[in-house]
Biotite code that builds the C-alpha atoms (Angstrom):
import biotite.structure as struc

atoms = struc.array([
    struc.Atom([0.000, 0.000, 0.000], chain_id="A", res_id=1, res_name="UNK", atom_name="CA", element="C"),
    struc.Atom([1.452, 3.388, -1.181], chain_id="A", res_id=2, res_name="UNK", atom_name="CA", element="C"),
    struc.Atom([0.128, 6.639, 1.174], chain_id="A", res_id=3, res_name="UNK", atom_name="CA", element="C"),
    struc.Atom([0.973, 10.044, -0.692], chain_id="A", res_id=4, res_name="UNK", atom_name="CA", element="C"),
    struc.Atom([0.661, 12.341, 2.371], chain_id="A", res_id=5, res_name="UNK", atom_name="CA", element="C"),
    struc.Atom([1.876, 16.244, 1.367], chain_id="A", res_id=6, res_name="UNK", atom_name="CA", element="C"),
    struc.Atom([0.131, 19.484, 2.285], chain_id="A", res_id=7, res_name="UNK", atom_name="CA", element="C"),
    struc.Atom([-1.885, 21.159, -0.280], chain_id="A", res_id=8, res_name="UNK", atom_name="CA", element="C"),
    struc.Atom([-0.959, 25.187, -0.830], chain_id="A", res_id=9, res_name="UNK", atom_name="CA", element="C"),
    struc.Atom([-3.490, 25.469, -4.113], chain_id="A", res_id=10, res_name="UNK", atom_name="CA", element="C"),
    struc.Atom([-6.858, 27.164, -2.727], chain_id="A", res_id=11, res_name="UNK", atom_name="CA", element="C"),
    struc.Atom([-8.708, 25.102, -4.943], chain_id="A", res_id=12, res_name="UNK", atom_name="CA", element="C"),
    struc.Atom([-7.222, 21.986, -4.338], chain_id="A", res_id=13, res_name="UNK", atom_name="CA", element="C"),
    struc.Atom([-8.092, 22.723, -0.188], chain_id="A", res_id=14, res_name="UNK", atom_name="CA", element="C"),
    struc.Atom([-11.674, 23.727, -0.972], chain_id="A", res_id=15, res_name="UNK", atom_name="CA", element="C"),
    struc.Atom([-11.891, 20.930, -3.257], chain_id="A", res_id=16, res_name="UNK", atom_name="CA", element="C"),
    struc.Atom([-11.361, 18.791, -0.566], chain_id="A", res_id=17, res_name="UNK", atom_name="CA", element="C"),
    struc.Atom([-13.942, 19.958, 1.988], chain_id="A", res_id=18, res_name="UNK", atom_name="CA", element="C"),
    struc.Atom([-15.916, 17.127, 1.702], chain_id="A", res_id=19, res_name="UNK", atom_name="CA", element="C"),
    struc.Atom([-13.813, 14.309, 2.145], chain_id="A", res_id=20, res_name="UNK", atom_name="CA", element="C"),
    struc.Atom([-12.403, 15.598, 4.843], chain_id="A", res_id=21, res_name="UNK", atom_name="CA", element="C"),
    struc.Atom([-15.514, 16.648, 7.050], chain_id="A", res_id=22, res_name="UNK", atom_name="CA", element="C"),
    struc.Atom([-16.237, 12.786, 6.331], chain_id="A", res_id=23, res_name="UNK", atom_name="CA", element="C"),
    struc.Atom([-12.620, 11.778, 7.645], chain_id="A", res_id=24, res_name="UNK", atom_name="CA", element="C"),
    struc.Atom([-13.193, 13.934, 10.786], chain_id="A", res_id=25, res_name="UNK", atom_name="CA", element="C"),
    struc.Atom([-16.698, 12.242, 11.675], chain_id="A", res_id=26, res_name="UNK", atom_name="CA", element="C"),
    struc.Atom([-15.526, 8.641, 11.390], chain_id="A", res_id=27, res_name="UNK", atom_name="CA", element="C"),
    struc.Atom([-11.754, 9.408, 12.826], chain_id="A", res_id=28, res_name="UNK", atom_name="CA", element="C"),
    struc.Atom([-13.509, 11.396, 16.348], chain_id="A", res_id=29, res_name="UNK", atom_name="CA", element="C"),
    struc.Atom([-16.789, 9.285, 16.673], chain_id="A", res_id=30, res_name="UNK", atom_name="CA", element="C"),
    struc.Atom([-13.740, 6.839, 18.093], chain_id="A", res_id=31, res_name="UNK", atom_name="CA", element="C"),
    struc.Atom([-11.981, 6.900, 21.296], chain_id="A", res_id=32, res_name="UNK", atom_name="CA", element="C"),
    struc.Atom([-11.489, 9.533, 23.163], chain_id="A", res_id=33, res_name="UNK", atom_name="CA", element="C"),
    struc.Atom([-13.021, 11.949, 21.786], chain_id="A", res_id=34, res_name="UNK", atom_name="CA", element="C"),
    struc.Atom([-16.817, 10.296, 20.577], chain_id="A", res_id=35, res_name="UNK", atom_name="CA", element="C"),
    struc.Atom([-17.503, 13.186, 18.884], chain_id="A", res_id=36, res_name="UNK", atom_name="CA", element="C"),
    struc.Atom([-21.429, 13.140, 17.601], chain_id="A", res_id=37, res_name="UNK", atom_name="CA", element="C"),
    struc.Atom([-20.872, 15.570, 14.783], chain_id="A", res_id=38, res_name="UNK", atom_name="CA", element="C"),
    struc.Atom([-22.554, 16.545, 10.929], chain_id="A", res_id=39, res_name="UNK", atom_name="CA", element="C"),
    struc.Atom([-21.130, 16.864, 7.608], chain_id="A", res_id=40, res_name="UNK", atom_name="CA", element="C"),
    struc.Atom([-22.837, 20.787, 7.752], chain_id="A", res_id=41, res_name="UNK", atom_name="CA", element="C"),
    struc.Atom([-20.502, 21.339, 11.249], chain_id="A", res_id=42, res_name="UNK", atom_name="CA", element="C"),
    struc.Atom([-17.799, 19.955, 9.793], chain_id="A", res_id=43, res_name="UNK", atom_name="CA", element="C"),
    struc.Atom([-17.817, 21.656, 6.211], chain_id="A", res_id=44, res_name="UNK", atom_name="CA", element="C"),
    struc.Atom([-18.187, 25.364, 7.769], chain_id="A", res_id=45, res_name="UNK", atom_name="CA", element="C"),
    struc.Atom([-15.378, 24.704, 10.374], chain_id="A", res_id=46, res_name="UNK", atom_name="CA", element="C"),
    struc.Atom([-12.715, 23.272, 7.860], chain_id="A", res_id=47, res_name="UNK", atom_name="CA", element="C"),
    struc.Atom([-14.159, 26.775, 5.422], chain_id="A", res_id=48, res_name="UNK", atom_name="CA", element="C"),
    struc.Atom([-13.123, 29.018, 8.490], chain_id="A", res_id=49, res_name="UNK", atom_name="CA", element="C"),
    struc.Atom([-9.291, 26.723, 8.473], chain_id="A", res_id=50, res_name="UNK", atom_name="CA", element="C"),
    struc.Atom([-9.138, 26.795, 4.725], chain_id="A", res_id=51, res_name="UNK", atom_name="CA", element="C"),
    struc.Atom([-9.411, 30.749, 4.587], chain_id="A", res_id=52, res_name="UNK", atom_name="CA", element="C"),
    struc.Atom([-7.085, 31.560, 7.998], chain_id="A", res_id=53, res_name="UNK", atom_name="CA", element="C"),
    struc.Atom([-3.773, 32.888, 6.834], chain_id="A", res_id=54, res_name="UNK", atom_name="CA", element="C"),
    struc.Atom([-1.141, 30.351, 7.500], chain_id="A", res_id=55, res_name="UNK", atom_name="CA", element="C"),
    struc.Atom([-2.800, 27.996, 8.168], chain_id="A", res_id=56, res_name="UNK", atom_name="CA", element="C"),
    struc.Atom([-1.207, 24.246, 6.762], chain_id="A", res_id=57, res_name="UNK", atom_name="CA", element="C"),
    struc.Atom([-3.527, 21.285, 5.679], chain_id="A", res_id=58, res_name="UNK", atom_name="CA", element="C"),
    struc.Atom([-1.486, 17.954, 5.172], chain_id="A", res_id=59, res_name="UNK", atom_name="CA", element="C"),
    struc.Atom([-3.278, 15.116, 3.858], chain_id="A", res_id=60, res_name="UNK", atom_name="CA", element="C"),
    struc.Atom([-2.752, 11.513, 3.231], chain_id="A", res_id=61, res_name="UNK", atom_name="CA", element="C"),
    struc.Atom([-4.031, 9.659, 0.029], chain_id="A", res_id=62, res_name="UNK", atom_name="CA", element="C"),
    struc.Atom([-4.496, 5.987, -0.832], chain_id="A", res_id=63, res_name="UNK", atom_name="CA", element="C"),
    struc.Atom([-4.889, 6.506, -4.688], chain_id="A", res_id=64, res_name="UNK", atom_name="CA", element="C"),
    struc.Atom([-7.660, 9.068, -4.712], chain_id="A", res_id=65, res_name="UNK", atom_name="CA", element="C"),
    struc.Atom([-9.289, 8.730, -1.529], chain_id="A", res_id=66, res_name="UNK", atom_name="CA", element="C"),
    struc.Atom([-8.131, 10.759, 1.624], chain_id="A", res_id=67, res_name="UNK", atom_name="CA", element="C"),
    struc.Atom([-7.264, 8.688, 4.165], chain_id="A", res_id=68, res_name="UNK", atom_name="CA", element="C"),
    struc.Atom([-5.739, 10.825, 6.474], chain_id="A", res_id=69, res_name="UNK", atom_name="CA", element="C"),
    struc.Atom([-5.124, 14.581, 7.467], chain_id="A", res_id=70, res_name="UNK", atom_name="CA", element="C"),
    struc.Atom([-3.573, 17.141, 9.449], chain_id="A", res_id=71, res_name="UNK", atom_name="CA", element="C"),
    struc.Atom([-3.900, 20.609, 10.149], chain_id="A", res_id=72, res_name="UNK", atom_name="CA", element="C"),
    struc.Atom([-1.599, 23.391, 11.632], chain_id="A", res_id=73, res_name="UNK", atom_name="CA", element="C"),
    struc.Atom([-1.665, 27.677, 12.155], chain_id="A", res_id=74, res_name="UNK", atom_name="CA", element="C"),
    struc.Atom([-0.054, 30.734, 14.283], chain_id="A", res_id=75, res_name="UNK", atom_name="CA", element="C"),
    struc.Atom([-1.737, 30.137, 17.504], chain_id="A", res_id=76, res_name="UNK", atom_name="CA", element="C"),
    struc.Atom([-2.803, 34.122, 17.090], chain_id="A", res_id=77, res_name="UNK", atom_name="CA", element="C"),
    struc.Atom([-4.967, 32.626, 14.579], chain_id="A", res_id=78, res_name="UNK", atom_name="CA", element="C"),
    struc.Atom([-7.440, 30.347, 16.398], chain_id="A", res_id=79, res_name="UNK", atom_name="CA", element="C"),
    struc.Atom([-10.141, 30.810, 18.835], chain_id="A", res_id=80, res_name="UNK", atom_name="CA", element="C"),
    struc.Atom([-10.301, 32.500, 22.175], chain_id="A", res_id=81, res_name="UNK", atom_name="CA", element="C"),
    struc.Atom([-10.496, 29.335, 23.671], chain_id="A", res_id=82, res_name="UNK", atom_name="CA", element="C"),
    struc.Atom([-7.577, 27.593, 22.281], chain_id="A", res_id=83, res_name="UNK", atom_name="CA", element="C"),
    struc.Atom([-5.359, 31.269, 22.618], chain_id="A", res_id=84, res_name="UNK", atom_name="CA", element="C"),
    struc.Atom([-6.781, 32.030, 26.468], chain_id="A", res_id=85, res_name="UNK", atom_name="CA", element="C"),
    struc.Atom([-5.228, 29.345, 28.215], chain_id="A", res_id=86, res_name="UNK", atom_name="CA", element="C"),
    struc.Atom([-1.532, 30.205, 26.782], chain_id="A", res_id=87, res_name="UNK", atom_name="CA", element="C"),
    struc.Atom([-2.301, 34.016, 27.478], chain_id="A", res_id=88, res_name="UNK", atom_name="CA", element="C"),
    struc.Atom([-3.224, 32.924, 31.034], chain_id="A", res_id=89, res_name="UNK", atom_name="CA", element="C"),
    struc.Atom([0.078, 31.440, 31.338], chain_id="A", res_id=90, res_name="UNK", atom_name="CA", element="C"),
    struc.Atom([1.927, 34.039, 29.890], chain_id="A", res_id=91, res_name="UNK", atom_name="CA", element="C"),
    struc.Atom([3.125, 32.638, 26.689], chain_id="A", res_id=92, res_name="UNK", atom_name="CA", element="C"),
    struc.Atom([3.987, 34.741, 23.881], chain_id="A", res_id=93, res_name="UNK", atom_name="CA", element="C"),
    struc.Atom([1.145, 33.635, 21.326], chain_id="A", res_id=94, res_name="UNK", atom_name="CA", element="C"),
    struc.Atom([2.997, 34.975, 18.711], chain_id="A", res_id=95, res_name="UNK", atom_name="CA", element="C"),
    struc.Atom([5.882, 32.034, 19.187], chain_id="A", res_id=96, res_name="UNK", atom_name="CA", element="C"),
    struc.Atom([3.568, 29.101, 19.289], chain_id="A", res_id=97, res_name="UNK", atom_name="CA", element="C"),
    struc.Atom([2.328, 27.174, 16.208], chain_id="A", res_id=98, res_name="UNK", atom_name="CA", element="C"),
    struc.Atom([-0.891, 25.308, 16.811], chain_id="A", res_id=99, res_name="UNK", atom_name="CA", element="C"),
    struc.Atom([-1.488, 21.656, 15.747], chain_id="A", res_id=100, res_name="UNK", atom_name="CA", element="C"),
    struc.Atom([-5.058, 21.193, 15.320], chain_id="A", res_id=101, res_name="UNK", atom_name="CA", element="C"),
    struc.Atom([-6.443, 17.765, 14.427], chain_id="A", res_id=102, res_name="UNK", atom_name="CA", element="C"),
    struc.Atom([-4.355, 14.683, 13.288], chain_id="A", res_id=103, res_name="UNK", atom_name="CA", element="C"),
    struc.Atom([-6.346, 12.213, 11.953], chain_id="A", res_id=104, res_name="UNK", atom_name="CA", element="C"),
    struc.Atom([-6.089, 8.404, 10.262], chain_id="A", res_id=105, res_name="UNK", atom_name="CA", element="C"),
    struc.Atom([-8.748, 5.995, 9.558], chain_id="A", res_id=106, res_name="UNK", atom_name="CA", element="C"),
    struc.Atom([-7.406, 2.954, 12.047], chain_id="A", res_id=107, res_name="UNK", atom_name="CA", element="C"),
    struc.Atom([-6.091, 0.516, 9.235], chain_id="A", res_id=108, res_name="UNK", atom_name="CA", element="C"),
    struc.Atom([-3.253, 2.972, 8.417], chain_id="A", res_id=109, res_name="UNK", atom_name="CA", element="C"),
    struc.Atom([-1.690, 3.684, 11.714], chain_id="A", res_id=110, res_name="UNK", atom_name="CA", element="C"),
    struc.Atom([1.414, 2.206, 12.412], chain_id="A", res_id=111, res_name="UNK", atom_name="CA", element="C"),
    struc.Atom([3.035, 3.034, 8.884], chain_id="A", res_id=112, res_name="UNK", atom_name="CA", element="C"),
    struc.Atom([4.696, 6.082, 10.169], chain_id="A", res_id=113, res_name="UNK", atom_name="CA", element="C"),
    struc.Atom([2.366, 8.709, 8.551], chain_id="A", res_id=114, res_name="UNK", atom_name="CA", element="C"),
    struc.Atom([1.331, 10.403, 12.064], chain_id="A", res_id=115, res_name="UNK", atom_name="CA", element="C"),
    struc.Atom([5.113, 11.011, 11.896], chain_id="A", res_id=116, res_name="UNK", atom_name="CA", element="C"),
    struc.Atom([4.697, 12.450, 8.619], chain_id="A", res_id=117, res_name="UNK", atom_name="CA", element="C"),
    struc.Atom([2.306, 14.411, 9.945], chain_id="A", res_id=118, res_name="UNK", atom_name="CA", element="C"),
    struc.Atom([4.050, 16.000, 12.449], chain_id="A", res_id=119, res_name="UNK", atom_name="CA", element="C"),
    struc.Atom([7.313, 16.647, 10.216], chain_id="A", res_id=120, res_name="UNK", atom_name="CA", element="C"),
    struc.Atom([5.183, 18.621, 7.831], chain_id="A", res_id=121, res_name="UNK", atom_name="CA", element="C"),
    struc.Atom([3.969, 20.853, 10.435], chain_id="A", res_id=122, res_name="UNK", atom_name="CA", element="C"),
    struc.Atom([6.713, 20.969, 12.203], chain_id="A", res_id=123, res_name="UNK", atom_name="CA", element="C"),
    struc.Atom([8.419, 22.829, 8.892], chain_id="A", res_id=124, res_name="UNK", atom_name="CA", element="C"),
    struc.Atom([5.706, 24.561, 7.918], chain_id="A", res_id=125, res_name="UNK", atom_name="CA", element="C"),
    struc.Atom([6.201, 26.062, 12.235], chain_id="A", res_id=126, res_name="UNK", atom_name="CA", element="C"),
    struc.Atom([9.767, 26.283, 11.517], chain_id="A", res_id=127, res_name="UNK", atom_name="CA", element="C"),
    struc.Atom([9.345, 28.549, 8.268], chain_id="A", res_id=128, res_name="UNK", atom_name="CA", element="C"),
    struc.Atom([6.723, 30.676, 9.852], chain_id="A", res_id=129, res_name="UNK", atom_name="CA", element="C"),
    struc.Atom([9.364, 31.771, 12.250], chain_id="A", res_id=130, res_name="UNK", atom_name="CA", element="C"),
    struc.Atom([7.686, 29.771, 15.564], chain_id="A", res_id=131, res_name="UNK", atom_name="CA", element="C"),
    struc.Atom([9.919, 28.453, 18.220], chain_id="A", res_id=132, res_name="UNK", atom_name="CA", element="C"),
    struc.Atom([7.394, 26.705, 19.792], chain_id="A", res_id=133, res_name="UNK", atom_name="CA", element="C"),
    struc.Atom([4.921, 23.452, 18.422], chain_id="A", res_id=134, res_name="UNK", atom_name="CA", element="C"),
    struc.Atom([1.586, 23.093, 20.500], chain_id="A", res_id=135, res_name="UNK", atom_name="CA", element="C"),
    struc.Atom([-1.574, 20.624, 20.287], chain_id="A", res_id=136, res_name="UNK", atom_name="CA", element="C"),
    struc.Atom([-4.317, 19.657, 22.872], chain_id="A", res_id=137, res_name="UNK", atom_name="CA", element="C"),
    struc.Atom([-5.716, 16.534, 23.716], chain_id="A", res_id=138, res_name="UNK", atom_name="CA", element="C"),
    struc.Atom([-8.968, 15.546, 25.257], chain_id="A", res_id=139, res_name="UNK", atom_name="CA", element="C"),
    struc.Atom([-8.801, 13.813, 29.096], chain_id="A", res_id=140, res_name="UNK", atom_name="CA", element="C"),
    struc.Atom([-10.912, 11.135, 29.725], chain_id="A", res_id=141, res_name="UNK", atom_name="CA", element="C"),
    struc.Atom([-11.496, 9.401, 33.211], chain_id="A", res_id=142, res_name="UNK", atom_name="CA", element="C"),
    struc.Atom([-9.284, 5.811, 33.180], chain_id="A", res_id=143, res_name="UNK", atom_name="CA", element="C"),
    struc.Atom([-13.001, 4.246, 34.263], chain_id="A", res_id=144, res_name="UNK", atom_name="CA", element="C"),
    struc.Atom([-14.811, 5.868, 31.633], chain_id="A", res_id=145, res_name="UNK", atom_name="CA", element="C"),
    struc.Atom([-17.941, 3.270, 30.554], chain_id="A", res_id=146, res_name="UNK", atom_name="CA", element="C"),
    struc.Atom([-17.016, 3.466, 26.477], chain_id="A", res_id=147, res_name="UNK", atom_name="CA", element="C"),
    struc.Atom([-13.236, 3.028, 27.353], chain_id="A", res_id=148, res_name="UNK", atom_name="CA", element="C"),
    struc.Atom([-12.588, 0.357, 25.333], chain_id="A", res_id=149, res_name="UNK", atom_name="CA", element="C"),
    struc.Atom([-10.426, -2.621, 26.852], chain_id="A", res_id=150, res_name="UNK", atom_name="CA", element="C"),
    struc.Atom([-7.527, -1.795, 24.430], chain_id="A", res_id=151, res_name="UNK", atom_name="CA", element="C"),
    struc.Atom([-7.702, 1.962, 24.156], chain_id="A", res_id=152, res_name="UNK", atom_name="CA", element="C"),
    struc.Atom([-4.874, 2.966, 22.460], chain_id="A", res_id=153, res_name="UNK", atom_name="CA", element="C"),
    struc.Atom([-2.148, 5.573, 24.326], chain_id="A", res_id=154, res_name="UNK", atom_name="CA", element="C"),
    struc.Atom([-0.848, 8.577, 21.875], chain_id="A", res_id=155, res_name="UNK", atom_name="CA", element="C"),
    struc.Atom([1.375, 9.974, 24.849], chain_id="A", res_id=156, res_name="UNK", atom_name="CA", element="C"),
    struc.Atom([4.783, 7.667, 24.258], chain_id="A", res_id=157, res_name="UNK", atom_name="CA", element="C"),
    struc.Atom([4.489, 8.561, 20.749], chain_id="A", res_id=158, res_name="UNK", atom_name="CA", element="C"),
    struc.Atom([3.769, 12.581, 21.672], chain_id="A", res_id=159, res_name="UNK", atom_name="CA", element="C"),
    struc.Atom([6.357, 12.017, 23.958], chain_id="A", res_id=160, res_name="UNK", atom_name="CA", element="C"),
    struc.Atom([9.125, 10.456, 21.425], chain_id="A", res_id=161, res_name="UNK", atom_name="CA", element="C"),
    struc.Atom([8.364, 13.199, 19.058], chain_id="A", res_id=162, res_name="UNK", atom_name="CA", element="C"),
    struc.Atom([9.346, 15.821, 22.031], chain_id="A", res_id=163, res_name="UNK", atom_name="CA", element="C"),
    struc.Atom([5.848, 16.704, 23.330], chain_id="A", res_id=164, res_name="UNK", atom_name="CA", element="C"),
    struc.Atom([5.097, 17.095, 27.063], chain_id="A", res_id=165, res_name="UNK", atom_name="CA", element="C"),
    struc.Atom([2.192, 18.182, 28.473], chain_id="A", res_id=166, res_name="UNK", atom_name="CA", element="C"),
    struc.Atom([2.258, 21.554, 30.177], chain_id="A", res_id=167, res_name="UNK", atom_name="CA", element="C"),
    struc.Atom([1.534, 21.370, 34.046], chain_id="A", res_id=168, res_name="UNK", atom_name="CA", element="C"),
    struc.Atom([-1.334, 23.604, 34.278], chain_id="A", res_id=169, res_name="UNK", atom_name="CA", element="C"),
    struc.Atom([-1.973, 24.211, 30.721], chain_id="A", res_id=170, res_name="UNK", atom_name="CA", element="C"),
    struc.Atom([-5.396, 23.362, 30.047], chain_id="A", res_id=171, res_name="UNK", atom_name="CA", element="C"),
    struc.Atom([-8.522, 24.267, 28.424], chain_id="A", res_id=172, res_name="UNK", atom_name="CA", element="C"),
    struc.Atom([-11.962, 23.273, 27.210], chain_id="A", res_id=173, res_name="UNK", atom_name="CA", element="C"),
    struc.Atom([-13.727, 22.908, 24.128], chain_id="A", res_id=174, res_name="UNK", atom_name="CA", element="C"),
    struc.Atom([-17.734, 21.948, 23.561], chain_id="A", res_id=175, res_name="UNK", atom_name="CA", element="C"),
    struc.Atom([-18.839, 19.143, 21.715], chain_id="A", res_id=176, res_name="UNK", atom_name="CA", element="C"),
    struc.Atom([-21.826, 16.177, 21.845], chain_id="A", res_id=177, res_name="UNK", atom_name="CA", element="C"),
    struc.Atom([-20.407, 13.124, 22.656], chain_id="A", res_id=178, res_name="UNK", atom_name="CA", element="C"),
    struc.Atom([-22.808, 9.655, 21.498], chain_id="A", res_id=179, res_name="UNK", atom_name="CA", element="C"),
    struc.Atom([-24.973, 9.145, 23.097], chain_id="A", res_id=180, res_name="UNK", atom_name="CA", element="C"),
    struc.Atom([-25.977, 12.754, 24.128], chain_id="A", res_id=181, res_name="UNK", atom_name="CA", element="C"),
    struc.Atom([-28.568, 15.055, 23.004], chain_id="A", res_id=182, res_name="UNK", atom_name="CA", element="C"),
    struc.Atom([-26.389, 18.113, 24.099], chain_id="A", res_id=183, res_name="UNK", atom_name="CA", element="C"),
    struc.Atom([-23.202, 19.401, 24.059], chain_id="A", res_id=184, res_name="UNK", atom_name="CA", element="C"),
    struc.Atom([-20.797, 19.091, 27.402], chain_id="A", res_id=185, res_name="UNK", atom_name="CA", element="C"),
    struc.Atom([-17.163, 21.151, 28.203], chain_id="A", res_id=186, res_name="UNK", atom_name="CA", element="C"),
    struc.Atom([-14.484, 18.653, 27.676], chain_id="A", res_id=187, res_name="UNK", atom_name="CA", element="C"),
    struc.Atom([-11.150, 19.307, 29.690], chain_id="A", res_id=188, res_name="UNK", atom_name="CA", element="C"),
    struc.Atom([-8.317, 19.223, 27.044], chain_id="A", res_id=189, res_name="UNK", atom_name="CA", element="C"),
    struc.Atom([-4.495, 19.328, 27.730], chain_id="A", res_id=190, res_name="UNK", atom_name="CA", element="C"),
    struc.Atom([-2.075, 21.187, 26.434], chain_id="A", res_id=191, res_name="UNK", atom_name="CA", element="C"),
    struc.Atom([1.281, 19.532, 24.728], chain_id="A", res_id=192, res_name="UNK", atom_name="CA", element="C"),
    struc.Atom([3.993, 21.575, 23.784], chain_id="A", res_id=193, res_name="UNK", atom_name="CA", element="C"),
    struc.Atom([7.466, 21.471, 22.180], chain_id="A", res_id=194, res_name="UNK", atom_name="CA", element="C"),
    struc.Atom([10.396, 23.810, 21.478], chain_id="A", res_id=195, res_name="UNK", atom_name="CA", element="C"),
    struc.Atom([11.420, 23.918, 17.646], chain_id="A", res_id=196, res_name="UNK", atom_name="CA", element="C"),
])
């Protein structure tokens, strides 16, 4: 099996691909941790807003034509108040840091070393925007949670071996509906961070 992954630059390539990727981000977070209960109208508006932000980096990863796989990145100045606050709060200079946003894979292609590509892309892309610092956030979940599933898989020695730590004290939360739900709840997320 031969994955393309690069990040696409041509506007109408990244609008173009809108849809496949609103689909990617359904069936990718409907999975553990996040169970994210999402739609396709959500989805599409929210990557519009990425596609548009200056900066901002889309990497994705293709099996022949379909998208398989994708990751996003942008100045930290440029997302929301609630992704920005929490580094304000803590004194960081915004203006350093270079937000990861999603990383995503349908399940079959993990473990070929394209969430490394991934994170090299981005990493560059941080790198050439003149950031010293790499950031992403990930949801926390209780250990007894009741749709943990037995073999739950643990991103944090991979975060870790690509020079991630968490940030004591760095947290936030973002909204969502989990499955299950018929409303949306705060979810605690923490904050990983790297120098460049």
């Amino acid at each position: 099996m031969t994955v393309d992954v690069r990040s696409l630059t041509d506007p109408e390539e990244r609008w173009a691909a809108i849809s496949a990727l609103s689909a990617l981000r359904i069936a990718v977070f409907r999975s553990w941790p996040y169970l994210y209960d999402g739609t396709i109208e959500y989805e599409v508006d929210y990557l519009a807003e990425f596609v548009r932000e200056r900066g901002s980096v889309l990497v994705v990863a293709r099996d022949a034509d379909a998208i398989i796989g994708a990751a996003t990145a942008s100045p930290l100045t440029g997302q929301k108040p609630e992704i920005q606050d929490p580094f304000r709060s803590k004194e960081f200079d915004v203006a350093q840091i270079f937000y990861f946003g999603e990383s995503v894979l349908l399940p079959q292609y993990q473990g070929q070393g394209i969430g490394h590509r991934f994170f090299d892309a981005r990493e560059d892309a941080a790198r050439a925007a003149g950031a010293s610092k790499a950031a992403f956030c990930a949801v926390v979940r209780s250990d007894d949670h009741p749709m943990r599933p037995e073999a739950s898989r643990n991103l944090h020695p991979f975060w870790r071996a690509r020079g991630y730590t968490p940030v004591d004290g760095l947290t936030g939360t973002l909204a969502w509906q989990d499955l299950g739900d018929d409303f949306e709840s705060a979810h605690l997320m923490q904050f990983w961070m790297r120098d460049l």
